[in-house]
C-alpha positions, -999 to 999 in steps of 0.1 A, spaced: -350 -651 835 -363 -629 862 -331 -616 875 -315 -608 837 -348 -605 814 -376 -598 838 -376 -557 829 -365 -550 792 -393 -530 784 -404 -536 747 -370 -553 738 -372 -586 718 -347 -621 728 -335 -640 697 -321 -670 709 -304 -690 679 -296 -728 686 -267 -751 662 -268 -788 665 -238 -809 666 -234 -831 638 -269 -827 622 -286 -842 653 -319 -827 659 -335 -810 687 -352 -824 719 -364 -795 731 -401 -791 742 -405 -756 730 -446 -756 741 -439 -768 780 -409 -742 777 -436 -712 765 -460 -728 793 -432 -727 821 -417 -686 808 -455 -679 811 -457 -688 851 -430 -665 854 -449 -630 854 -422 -614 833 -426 -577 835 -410 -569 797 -435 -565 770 -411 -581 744 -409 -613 725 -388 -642 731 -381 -663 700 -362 -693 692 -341 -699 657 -327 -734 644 -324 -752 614 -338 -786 610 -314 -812 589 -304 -784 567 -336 -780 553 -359 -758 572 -353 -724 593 -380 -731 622 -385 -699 645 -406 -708 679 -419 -679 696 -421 -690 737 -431 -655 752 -457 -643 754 -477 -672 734 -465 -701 718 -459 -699 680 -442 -722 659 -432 -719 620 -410 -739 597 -403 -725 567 -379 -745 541 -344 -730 538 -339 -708 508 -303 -722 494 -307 -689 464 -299 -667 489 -266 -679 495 
């Protein structure tokens, strides 16, 4: 992070995850936002983090600069 994302000025990170298989995530996203935050980055940006959960939710956790998390249930009419 702090030698690729450390000054990006007001540019926002999308990071979009896929499971194998349906298998969910065991990803601490709140000890992730905790550890990103002891970092000092110098960007004024966002860093968010898309998956889908079992097919049925979009979740979006936003780890920089607080820790957000929603889960919102996947739309299937707008496919």
């Amino acid at each position: 992070m702090l030698k690729y994302g450390n000054n990006l000025g007001n540019t926002n990170l999308l990071i979009l995850l896929q499971t194998q298989d349906g298998q969910g995530l065991k990803i601490n996203f709140e000890a992730m936002s905790e550890e990103i935050a002891k970092l000092a980055l110098a960007f004024s940006g966002t860093i968010l983090v898309w998956f889908n959960e079992e097919d049925q939710f979009d979740v979006i956790v936003e780890v920089y600069p607080e820790f957000c998390a929603r889960k919102l249930p996947k739309d299937t009419n707008l496919i």
